[in-house]
N, C-alpha and C positions, 0 to 999 in steps of 0.2 A: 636410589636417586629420587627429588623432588624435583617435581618443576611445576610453575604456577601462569597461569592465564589467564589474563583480563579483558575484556572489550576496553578498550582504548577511547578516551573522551577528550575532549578541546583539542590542542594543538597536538595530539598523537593520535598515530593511525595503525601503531602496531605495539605491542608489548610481549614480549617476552622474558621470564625471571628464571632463571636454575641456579641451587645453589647460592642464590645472594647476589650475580651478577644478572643484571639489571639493565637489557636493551630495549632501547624505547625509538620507533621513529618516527620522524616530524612528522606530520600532515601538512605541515605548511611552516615556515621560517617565521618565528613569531618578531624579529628583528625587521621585517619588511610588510608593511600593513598595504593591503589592499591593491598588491601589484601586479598586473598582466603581462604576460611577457610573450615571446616569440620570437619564431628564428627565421630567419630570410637565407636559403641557400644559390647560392651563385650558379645560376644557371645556364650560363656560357658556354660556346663551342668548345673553349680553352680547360674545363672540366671534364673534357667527354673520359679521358683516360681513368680519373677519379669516380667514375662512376661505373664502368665497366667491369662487371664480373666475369673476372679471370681464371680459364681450368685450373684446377693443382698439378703440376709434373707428377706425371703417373710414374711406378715404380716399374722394375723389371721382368715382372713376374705380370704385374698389373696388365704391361703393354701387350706381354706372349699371349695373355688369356682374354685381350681385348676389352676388356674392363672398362666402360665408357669413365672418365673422367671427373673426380669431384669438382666441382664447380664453386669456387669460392665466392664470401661475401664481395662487395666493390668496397673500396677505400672509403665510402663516405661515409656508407652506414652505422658500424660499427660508434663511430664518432656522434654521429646525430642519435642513437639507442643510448650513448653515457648523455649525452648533454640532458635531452628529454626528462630521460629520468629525475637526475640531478635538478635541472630549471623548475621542474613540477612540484619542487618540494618549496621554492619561492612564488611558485601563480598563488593568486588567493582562491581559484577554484579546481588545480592541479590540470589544470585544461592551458595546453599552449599554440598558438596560432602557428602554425610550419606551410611554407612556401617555399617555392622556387621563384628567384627575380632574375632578370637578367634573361629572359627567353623569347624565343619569337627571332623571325628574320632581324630588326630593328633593334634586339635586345631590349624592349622598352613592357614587355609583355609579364603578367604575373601568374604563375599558377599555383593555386591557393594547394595545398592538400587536405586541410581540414585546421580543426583543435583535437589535439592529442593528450592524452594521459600517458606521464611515467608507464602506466605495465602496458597502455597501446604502443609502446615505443619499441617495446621488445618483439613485439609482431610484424609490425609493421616496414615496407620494403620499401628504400630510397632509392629508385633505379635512374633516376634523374628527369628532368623534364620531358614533356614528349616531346619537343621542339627546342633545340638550342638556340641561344642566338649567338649573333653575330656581334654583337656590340654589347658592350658591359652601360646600362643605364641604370642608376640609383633611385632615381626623383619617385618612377612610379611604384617602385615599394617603401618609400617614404609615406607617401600618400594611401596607400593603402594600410599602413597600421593606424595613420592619424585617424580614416574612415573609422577602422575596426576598434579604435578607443575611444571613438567618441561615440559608439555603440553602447560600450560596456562600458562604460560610468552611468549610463543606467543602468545598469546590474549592478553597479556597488565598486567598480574599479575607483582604486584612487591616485594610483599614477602607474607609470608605462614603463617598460624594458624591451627595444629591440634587438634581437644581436643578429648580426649582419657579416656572412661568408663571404669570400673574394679570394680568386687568387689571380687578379689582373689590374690593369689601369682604367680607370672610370672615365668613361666618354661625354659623363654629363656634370663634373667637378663644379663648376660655375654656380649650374643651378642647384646643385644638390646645398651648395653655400646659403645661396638667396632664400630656398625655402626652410634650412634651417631656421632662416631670420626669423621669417613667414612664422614656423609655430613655435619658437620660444617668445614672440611678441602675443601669439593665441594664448601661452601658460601664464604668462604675467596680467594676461587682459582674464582671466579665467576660466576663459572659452576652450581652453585644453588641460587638463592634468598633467603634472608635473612627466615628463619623460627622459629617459637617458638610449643612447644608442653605442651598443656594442660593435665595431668597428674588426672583425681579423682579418689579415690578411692571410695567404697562403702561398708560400713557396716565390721564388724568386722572380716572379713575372709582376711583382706587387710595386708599385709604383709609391715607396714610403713617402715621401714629399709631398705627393698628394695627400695621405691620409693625414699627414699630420698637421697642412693646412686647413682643412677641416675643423681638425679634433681640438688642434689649439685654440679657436674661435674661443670668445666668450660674452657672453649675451646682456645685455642688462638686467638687472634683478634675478637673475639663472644662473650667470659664470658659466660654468666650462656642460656643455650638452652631449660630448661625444667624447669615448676613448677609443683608443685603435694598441692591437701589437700586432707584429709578425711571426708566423709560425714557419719553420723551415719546410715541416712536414705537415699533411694531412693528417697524418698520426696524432700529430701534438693539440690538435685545436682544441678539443674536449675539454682538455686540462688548463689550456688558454683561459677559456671561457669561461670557465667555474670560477679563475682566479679574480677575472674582471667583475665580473658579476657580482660577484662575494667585496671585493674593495668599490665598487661604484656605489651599490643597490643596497650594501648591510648598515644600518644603521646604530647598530649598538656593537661594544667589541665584546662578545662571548656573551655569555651565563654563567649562573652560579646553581649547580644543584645542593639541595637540602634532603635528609629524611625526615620521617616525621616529629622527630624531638628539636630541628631546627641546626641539628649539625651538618656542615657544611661537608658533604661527601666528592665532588668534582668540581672544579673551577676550570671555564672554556674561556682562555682571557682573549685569543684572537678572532677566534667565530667558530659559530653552532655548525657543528658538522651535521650531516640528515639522521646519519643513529646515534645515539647519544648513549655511553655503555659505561656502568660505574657500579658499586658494590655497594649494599646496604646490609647491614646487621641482622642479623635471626631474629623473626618477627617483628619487622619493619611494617609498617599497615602502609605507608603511604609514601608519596616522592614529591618532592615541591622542586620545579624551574622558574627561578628567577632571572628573568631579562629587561632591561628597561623600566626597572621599578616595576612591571606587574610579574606576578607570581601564576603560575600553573601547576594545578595540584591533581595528583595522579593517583586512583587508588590502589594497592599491589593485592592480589587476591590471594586469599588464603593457601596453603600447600596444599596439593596433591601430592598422597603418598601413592608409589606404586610397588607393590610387591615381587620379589626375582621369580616368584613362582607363575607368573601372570603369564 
């Protein structure tokens, strides 16, 4: 068996070849230039059950010999460890802003947890706020990604992604309206880069008429600044989210892979998934991705043979 290894340049961060097939993964969604993103989780009293790490039902045998109990993940982690990942391969520095909103007696309070990276996601524990709140408010985790993007457009941000968890009715609908006005009038004046806000709701305590007054707004010179959907379950958001993200924030439909003679070996006509895995010919030197008229050119490193006797 062969298999070949490359240090990975421009838009890949991983490469792998055996045999001719040929997995390569993003570093970054060469479809989305220059965008920051971050996830706002609902930090509300009405989450407490979704964040609770629950024993596993111990077995029979388990309970006679007193076996203290596995202790499972909480419902939300799981979900926030796929998005992470997933999101990071669209930030332009794989670095994403995660919060808890919606906290505090007042619900008006924000606790930051950091910027995170795809593989910190897989460490890292979402046990939920240290304080819940009482009331679902929007405005002030508004206000804190505009702070935090108007930071990183000196780093080189060129527009914004928030996505934004709930599974309740928003106490501050009104204003959360007014101040959209507020920074799509900052994006047109150029005082903010362009931004989109992801919008899920969760489970049936979601007040859809609100979101969708909101989300339907649309701005002058902007159009439409927010989508929203409903998930029934916890479970399902992850996959929510990718889908939104991918239809809001993608700007070109797919790629076209090349080898190195210029024949056209995969064609992604709906969008770049984060590994990208297709076959090239015996002795192939190199791989070109085409998206948006620019090309990215990959080099495939020579075989390693390895012997059965090794």
């Amino acid at each position: 068996m062969s298999e070949k290894h490359e240090r990975p340049t421009g838009i890949f961060s991983d490469l792998h070849v055996e045999e001719g097939v040929v997995r390569a993964t993003l570093l970054h969604d060469p479809t989305v230039e220059g965008l920051d993103m971050a996830i706002y989780m609902d930090g509300s009293a009405s989450m407490s059950d979704e964040y609770e790490n629950k024993a596993k039902t111990r077995s029979f045998w388990e309970w006679i010999t007193s076996k203290p109990p596995e202790i499972l993940p909480n419902m939300v982690e799981p979900q926030v460890h796929w998005m992470l990942e997933y999101l990071a391969t669209k930030d332009r520095n794989g670095l994403l802003r995660v919060a808890y909103w919606a906290c505090g007696e007042g619900g008006s309070q924000i606790e930051v947890i950091g910027e995170l990276s795809g593989v910190d996601a897989k460490k890292h524990k979402f046990p939920g706020p240290v304080k819940m709140g009482r009331r679902t408010m929007l405005v002030p985790a508004l206000k804190d990604y505009v702070n935090y993007m108007r930071n990183q457009v000196r780093e080189g941000a060129k527009q914004g992604c928030a996505v934004i968890i709930t599974d309740g009715e928003l106490h501050d609908a009104d204003d959360v309206k007014a101040f959209s006005k507020q920074i799509a009038a900052d994006i047109v004046a150029g005082r903010l880069p362009k931004m989109n806000f992801v919008l899920v709701g969760v489970g049936k305590g979601v007040n859809e008429e609100q979101l969708e007054e909101i989300c339907h707004a649309e701005y002058p010179g902007i159009g439409h600044m927010w989508c929203h959907r409903i998930a029934e379950e916890i479970t399902e958001v992850a996959q929510l989210v990718a889908v939104l993200v991918d239809e809001n924030m993608t700007v070109a439909a797919g790629g076209t892979v090349y080898d190195d003679k210029g024949k056209v070996v995969k064609v992604y006509e709906a969008r770049l998934p984060a590994v990208l895995e297709f076959s090239v010919y015996e002795g192939c030197k190199s791989f070109t991705l085409e998206v948006s008229g620019q090309k990215h050119t990959q080099i495939i490193p020579e075989e390693e043979h390895h012997d059965d006797d090794d």
